[in-house]
VOGU-3710 file (C-alpha; in Angstrom, 3 decimals, decimal comma):
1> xxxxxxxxxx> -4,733/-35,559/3,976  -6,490/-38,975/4,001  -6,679/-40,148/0,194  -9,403/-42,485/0,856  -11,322/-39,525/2,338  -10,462/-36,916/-0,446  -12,068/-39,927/-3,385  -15,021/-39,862/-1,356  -15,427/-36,127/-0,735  -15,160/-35,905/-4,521
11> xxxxxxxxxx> -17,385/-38,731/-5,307  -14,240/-40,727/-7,372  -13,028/-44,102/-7,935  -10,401/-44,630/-5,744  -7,846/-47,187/-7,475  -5,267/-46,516/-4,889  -3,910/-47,407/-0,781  -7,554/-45,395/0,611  -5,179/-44,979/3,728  -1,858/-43,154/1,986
21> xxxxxxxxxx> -1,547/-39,926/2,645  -1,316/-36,689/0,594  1,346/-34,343/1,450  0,278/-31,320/-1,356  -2,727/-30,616/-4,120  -0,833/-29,732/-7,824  -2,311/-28,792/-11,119  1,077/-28,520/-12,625  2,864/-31,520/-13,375  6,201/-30,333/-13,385
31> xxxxxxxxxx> 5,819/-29,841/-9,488  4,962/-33,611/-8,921  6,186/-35,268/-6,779  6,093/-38,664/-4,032  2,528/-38,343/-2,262  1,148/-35,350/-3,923  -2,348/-35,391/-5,719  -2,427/-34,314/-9,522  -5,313/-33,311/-10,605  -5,173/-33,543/-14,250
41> xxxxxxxxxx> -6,966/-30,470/-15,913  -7,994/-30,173/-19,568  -6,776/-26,033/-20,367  -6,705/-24,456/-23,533  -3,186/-25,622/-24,796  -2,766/-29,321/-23,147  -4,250/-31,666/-21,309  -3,233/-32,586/-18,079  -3,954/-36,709/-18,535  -1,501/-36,542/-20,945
51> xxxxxxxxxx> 1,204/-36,312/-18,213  -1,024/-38,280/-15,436  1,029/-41,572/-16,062  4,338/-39,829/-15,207  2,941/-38,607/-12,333  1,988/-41,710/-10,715  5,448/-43,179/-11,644  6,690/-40,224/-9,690  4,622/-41,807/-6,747  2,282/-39,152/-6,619
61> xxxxxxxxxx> -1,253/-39,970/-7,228  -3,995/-38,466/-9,921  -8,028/-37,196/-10,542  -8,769/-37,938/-13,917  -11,949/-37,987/-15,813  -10,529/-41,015/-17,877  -8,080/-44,580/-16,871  -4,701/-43,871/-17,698  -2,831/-46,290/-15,896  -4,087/-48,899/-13,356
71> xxxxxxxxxx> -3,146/-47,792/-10,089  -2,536/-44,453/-8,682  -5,609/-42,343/-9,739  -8,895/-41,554/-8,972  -11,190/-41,284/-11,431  -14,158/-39,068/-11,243  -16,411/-37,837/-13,929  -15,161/-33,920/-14,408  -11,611/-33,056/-13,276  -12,284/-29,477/-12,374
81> xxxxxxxxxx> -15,798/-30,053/-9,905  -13,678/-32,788/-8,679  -11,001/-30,017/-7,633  -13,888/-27,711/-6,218  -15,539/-30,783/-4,256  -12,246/-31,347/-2,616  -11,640/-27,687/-1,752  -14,998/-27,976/-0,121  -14,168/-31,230/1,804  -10,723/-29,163/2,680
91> xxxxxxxxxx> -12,971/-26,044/4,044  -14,778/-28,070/7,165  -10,984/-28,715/8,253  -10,647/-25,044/9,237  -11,982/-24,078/12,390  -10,989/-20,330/12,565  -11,905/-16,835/11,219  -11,994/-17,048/7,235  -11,781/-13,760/5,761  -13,148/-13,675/1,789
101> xxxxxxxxxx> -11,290/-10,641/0,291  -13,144/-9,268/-3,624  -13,115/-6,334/-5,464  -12,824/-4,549/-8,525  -9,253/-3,925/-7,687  -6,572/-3,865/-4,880  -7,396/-7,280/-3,644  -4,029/-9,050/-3,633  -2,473/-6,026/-2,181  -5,324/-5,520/0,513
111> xxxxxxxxxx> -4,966/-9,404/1,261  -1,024/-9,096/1,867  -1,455/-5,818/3,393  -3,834/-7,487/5,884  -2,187/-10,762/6,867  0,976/-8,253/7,423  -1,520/-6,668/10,364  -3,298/-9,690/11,159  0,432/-11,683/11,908  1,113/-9,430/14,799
121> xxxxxxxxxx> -1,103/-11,500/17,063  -2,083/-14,525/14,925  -0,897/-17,506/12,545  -2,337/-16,376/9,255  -2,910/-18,845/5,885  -3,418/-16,756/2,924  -3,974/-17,658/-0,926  -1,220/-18,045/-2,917  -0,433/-15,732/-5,635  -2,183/-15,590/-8,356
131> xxxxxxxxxx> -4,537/-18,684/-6,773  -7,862/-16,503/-6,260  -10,166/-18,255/-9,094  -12,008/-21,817/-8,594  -8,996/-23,474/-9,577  -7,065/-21,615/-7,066  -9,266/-21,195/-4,174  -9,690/-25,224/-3,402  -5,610/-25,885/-3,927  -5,320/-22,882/-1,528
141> xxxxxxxxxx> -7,999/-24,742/0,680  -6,471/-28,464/-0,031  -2,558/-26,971/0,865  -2,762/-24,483/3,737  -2,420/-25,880/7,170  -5,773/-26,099/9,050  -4,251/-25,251/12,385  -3,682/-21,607/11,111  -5,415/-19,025/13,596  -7,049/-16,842/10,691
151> xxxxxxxxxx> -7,638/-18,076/6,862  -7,669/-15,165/4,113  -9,042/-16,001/0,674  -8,741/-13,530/-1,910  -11,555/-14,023/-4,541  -11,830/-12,719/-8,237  -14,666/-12,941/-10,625  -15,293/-11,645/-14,286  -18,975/-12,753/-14,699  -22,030/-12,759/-12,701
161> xxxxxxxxxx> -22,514/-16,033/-10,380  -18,555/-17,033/-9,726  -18,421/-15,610/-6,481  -21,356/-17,357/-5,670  -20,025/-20,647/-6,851  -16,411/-19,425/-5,068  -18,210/-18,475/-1,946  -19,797/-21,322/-1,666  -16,463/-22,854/-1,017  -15,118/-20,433/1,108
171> xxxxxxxxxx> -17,692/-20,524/3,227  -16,420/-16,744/4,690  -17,090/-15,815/8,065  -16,179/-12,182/7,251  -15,811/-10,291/3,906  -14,291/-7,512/2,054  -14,936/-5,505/-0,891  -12,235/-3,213/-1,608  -14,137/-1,127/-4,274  -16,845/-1,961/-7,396
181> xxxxxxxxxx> -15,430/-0,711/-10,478  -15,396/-0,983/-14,370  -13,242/-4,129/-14,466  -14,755/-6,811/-16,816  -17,542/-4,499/-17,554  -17,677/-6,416/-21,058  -19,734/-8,627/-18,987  -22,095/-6,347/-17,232  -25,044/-4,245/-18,445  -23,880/-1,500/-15,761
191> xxxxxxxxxx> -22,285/-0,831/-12,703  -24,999/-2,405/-10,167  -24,860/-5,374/-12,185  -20,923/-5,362/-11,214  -21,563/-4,211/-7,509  -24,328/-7,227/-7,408  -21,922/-9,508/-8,455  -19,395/-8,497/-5,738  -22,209/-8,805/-3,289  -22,825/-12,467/-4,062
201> xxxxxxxxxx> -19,576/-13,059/-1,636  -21,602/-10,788/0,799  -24,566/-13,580/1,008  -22,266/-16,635/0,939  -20,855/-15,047/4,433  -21,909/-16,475/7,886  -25,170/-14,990/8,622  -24,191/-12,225/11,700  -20,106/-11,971/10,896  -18,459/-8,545/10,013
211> xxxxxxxxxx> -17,548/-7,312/6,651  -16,073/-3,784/5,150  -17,641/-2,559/2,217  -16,631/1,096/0,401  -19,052/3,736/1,537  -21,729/4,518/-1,020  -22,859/1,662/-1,906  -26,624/0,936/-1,766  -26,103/-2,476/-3,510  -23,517/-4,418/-1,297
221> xxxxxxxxxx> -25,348/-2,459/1,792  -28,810/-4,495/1,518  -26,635/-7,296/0,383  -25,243/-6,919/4,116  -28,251/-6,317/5,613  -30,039/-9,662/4,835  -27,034/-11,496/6,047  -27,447/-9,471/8,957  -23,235/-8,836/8,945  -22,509/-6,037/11,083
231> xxxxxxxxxx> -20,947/-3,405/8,226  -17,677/-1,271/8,428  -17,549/1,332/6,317  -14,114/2,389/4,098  -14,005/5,718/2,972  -14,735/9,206/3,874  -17,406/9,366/5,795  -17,750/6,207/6,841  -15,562/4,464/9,687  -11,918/5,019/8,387
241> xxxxxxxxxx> -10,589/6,762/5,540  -7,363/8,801/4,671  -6,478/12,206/4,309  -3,477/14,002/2,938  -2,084/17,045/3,551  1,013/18,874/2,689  2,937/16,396/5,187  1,185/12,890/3,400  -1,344/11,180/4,219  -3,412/11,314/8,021
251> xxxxxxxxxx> -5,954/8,277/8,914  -9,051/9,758/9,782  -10,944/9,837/12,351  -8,516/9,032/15,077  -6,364/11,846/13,070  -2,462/10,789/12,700  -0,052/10,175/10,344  0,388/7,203/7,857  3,340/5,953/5,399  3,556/3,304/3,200
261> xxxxxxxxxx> 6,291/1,595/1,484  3,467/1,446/-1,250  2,777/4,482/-3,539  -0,230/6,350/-3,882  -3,152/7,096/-2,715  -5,142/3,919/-3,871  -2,671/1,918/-1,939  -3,538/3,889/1,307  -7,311/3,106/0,446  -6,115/-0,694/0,402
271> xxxxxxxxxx> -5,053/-0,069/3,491  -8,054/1,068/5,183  -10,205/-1,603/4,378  -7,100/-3,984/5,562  -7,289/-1,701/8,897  -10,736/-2,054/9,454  -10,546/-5,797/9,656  -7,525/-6,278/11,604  -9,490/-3,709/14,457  -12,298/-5,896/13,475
281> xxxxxxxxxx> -9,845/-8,733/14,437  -8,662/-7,085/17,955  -5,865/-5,488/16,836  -5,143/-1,562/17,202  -5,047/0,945/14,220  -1,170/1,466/15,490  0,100/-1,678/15,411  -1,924/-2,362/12,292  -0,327/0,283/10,632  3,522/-0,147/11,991
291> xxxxxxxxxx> 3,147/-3,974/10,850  1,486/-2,879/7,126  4,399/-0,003/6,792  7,197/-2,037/5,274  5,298/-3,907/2,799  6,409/-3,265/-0,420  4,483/-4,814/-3,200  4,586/-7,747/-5,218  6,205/-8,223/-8,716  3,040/-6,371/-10,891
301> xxxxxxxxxx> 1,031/-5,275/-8,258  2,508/-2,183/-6,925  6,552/-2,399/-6,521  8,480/0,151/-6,930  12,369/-0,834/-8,453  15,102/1,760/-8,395  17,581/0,872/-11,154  20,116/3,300/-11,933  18,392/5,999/-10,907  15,354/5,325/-12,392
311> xxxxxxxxxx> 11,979/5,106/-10,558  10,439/1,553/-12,151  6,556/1,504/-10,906  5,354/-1,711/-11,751  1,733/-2,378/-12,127  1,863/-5,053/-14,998  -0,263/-7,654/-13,494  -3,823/-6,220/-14,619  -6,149/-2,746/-15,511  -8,587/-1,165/-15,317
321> xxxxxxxxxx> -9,583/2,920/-16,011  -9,982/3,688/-12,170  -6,707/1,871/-11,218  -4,735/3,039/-14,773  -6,078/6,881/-13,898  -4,729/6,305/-9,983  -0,975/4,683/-11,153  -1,081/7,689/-13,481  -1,725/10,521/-10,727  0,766/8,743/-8,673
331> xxxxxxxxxx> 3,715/8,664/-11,269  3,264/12,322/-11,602  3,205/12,994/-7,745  6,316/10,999/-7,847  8,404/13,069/-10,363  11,314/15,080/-9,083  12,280/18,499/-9,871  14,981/16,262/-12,031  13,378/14,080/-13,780  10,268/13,626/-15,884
341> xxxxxxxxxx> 7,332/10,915/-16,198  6,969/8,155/-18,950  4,021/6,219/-19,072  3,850/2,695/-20,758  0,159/1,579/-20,995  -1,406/-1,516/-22,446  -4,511/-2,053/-23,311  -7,467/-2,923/-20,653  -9,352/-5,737/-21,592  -12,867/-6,726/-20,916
351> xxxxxxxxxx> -14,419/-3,538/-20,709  -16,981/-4,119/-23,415  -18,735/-1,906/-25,954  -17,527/0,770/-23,930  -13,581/0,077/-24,513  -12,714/2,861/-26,618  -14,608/5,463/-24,217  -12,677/4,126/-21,095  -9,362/4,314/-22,834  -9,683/7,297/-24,379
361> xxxxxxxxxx> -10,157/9,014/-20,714  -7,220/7,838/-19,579  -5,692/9,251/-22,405  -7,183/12,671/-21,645  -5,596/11,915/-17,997  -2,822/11,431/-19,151  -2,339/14,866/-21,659  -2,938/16,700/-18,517  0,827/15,245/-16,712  3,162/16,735/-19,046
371> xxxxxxxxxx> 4,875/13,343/-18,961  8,383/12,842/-21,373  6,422/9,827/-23,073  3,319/7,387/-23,125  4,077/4,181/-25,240  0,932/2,622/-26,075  0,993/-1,151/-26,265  -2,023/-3,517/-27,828  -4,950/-2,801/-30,042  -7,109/-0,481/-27,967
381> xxxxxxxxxx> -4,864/2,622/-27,303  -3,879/3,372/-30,107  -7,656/3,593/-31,650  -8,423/6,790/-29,457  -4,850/8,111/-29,557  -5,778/11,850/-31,171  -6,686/12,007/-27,300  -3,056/12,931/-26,443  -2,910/16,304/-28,054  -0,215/17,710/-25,967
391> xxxxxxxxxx> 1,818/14,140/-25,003  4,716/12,621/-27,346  3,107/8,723/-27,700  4,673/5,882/-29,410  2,631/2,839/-30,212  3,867/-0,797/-30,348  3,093/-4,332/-30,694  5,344/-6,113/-28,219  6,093/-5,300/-24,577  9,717/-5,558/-25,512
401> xxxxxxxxxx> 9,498/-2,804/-28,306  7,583/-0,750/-25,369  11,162/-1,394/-23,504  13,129/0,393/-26,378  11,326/2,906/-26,927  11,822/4,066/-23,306  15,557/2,881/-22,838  16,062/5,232/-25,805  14,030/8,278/-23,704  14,572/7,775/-19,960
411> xxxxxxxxxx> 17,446/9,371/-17,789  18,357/9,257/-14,299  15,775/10,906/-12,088  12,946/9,946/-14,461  9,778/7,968/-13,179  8,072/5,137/-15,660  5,021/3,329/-15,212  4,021/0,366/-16,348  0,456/-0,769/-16,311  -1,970/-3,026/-18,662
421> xxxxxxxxxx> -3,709/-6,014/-18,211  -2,150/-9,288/-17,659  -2,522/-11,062/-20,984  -0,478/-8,732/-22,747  2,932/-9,543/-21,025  3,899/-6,253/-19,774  6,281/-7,715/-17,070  8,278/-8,718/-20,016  8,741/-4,844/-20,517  9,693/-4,446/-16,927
431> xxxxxxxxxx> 11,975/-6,899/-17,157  13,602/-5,469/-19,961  13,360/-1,773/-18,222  15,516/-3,152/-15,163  18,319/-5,120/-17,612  18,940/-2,032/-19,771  18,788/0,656/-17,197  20,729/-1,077/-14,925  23,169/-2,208/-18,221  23,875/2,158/-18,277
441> x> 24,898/2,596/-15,215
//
């Protein structure tokens, strides 16, 4: 990338060679190095022009609001719409499908699940991560090669107007919502109020694309209709959904048989909206399916670990009560005659005056499993925990202390989940889960 070009796209100072050349987009200044761009944020614990200097002396170079040294930077008025007006600048480089992936949840794991598809016939970019917010989406947009064949850029929100503001960035020529849901409801009067929210990405997409929306839902339907996007449907009744019988699961309507590396049956609804796009895309369900088979999850979002004969399902990235209830179904499909289910939830976050409500029917879920165990970790659990009539519970602090509690119960052949929202560290307790049950065997 052109420096001199980036300072104007993001209406800066340039004090800097306007022909150098940028090599990679940071936030972080730990990864700087020789030709990269810093842009130097202010966050909640530091400040990134307090590291801009070092930076430069790196030979990087670095956006900041304020001078810090006299050569090297550009200086702009706000840092973070400097970031955004560069993703934008970044977008017009890309001259190939771009595929805006939202929803409530199963996003990252629909977005990996399709570029697995989409790679069969194409070079596929994809965001990053955890980069899916509007400090993510432009470094995605600044660091992905624009010669890729198909772009997909996962998009989160937790208040009304960001995917606008994201959208507008993205710029999608196709979309996908992979459900609407109670996530973040702390900021929504109801559930159309969520669904409207996931339909701003609908009417930031190229007037006459494609997107897949669930079926049954009036909201992101009209929301499709005034972009005029021709609509694929996920769910039953609708194009595609799944279907399990005593055998697993069957894609339906074409009618055959489906596996995933992935457990459970939310996974396999991930899937289908994945499908739909890659046929979209000119690819067959079948060779859609064989390349999405093998994927196994990243670290939080749906791996499974088996560690000394324990069954490790790790969901500790994030929550919600339609994900937490799904995880909890699947642990207790995924008991053996041997074994027996623990459960280690922490609390959901952002789900407003309703909170208490939403955990407590997980809770009631949950009674119904006979698991072993549920440790209960964070403020909100415990609150409505009279809900477990039937269930031995602990309740903790710390995800480590969650860790003891079920070193101390598991044995081989026993399933645990793990599932809360991000903030509260529960891939700490994973961790922990995979030292000591690996450290008995």
């Amino acid at each position: 990338m052109n420096l001199g070009e980036l300072a104007r796209a993001m209406d800066g100072e340039l004090r800097a060679d306007p022909d150098a050349r940028v090599e990679e987009a940071i936030i972080d200044s730990r990864k700087a190095h020789e030709g990269c761009l810093f842009f130097a944020l202010k966050g909640s614990r530091t400040d990134g022009h307090r590291y801009a200097a070092d930076v430069v002396a790196e030979g990087a170079y670095a956006v900041v609001s304020r001078p810090v040294v006299d050569r090297g930077i550009v200086l702009v008025d706000d840092v973070e719409r400097a970031l955004l007006r560069a993703g934008t600048w970044a977008r017009k480089r890309f001259d190939c499908p771009v595929l805006g992936i939202t929803g409530s949840s199963g996003k990252t794991t629909t977005r990996e699940l399709l570029a697995a598809g989409l790679r069969q016939r194409y070079t596929v970019g994809v965001t990053g991560r955890n980069l899916n917010n509007q400090l993510g989406l432009p470094l995605t947009l600044l660091n992905t090669d624009p010669g890729v064949e198909v772009l997909l850029l996962e998009m989160g929100m937790n208040h009304p107007g960001e995917l606008d503001a994201l959208g507008a960035v993205a710029l999608p020529t196709a979309s996908l919502v992979t459900n609407v849901g109670t996530a973040h409801m702390e900021f929504f009067s109801d559930r159309n109020q969520i669904a409207a929210a996931k339909a701003e990405l609908l009417k930031r997409t190229r007037r006459e694309g494609f997107c897949v929306i669930p079926v049954g839902e009036p909201v992101l339907e009209r929301a499709a209709e005034e972009r005029k996007l021709s609509v694929m449907r996920a769910g039953p009744g609708g194009d595609l959904w799944v279907e399990r019988d005593r055998r697993g699961y069957r894609l339906q309507p074409p009618d055959f048989a489906i596996h995933l590396a992935l457990e459970g049956e939310h996974n396999y609804e991930n899937a289908v909206v994945a499908l739909l796009a890659c046929d979209r895309m000119g690819l067959t369900l079948q060779e859609s399916m064989q390349a999405m088979a093998d994927y196994e999850g990243m670290p939080g979002r749906g791996r499974v670990l088996d560690v000394g004969g324990v069954r490790i399902m790790d969901e500790s990235y994030n929550a919600n009560p339609e994900s937490t209830i799904a995880c909890l179904g699947t642990l207790a499909e995924k008991v053996r005659d041997d074994g027996e289910g623990i459960a280690v939830l922490g609390s959901m976050l952002e789900l407003g005056e309703r909170a208490s409500s939403y955990h407590r029917d997980v809770l009631e879920f949950a009674d119904r499993l006979g698991l072993k165990l549920v440790v209960l970790v964070g403020e909100l659990y415990p609150e409505v925990s009279n809900a477990l009539s039937k269930t031995p519970f602990v309740s903790v602090d710390e995800p480590e202390g969650a860790a003891g509690h079920v070193l101390r119960s598991v044995r081989p052949g026993d399933v645990v989940l793990v599932k809360g929202s991000h903030s509260l560290g529960l891939e700490r307790t994973v961790s922990e889960l995979v030292s000591g049950t690996g450290a008995e065997t």
